[in-house]
KOLDO-901547 format. One record per residue (C-alpha): residue number from 1; x, y, z. Coordinates in steps of 0.2 Angstrom, whole numbers. Example, Ala and Ser with C-alpha at 12.3 -4.5 7.8 and 13.67 -1.06 7.14 Angstrom:
KOLDO-901547
num | c1 | c2 | c3
1 | 62 | -22 | 39;
2 | 68 | -5 | 36;
This chain:
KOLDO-901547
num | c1 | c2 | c3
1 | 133 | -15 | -83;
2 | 121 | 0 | -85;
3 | 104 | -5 | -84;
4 | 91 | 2 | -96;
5 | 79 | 17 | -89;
6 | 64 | 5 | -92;
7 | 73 | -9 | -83;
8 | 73 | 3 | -69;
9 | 57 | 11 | -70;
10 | 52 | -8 | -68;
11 | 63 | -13 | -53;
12 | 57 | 5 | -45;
13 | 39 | 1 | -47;
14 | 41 | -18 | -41;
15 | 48 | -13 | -27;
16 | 36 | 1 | -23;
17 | 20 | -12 | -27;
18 | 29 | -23 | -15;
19 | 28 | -10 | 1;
20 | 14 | -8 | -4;
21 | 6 | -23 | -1;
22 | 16 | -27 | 13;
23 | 7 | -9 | 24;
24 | -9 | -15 | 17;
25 | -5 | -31 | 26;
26 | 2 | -24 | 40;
27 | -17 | -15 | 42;
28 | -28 | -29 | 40;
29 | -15 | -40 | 53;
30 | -17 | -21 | 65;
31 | -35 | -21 | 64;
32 | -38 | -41 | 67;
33 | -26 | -39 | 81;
34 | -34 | -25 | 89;
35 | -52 | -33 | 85;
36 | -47 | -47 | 96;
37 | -38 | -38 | 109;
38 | -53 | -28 | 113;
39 | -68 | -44 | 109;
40 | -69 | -48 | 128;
41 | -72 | -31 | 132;
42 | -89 | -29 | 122;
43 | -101 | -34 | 132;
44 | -115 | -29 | 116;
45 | -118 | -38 | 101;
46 | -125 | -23 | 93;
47 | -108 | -15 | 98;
48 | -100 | -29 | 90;
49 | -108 | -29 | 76;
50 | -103 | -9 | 72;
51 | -86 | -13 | 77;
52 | -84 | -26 | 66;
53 | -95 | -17 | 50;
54 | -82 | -2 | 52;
55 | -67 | -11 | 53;
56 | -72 | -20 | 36;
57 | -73 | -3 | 28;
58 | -58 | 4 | 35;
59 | -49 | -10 | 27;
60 | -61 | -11 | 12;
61 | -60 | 7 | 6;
62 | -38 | 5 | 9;
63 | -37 | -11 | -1;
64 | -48 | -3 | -14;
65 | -36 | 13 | -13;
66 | -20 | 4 | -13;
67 | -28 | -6 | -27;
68 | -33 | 10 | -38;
69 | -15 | 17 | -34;
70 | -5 | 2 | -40;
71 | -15 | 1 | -57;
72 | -12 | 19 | -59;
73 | 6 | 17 | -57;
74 | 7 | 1 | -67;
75 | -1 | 11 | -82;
76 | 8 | 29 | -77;
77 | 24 | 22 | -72;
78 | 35 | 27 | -85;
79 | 30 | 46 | -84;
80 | 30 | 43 | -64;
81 | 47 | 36 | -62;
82 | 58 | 42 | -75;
83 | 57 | 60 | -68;
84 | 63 | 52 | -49;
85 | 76 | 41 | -59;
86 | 83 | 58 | -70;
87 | 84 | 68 | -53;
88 | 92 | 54 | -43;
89 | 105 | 51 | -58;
90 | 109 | 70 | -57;
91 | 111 | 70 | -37;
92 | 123 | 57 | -39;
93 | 133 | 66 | -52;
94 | 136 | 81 | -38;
């Protein structure tokens, strides 16, 4: 059965919001891990204390990227998606 172009455009950005989510989790995981790995090698609390501000907006200004892009999409997806699903329907008719 043939699904509907808005069932697809939905099923195109669910899966798009899902990797999404999933790299911004993969950063914050990344820059705990790498906080940790390198923790007994500051010998400075003011160091420290920079490492750990800077980290914070690395993965504040991505979550508030990622957060900007996903509500764009959500309210543009139709005009976002229906090209990529028009031209992927025509590569599959060659």
């Amino acid at each position: 059965m043939k699904r509907s172009m808005h069932e697809r455009i939905d099923a195109m950005y669910s899966r798009d919001r899902l990797w999404a989510l999933c790299l911004l989790a993969g950063l914050w995981i990344a820059v705990v891990i790498v906080y940790l790995g390198v923790r007994s090698e500051l010998h400075n609390n003011g160091i420290a204390f920079a490492l750990i501000i800077s980290a914070l907006l690395i993965v504040g200004y991505n979550t508030a990227s990622v957060i900007a892009m996903l509500r764009h999409y959500a309210n543009d997806k139709r005009w976002i998606y229906e090209i990529d699903i028009r031209h992927l329907d025509q590569m599959r008719k060659k």
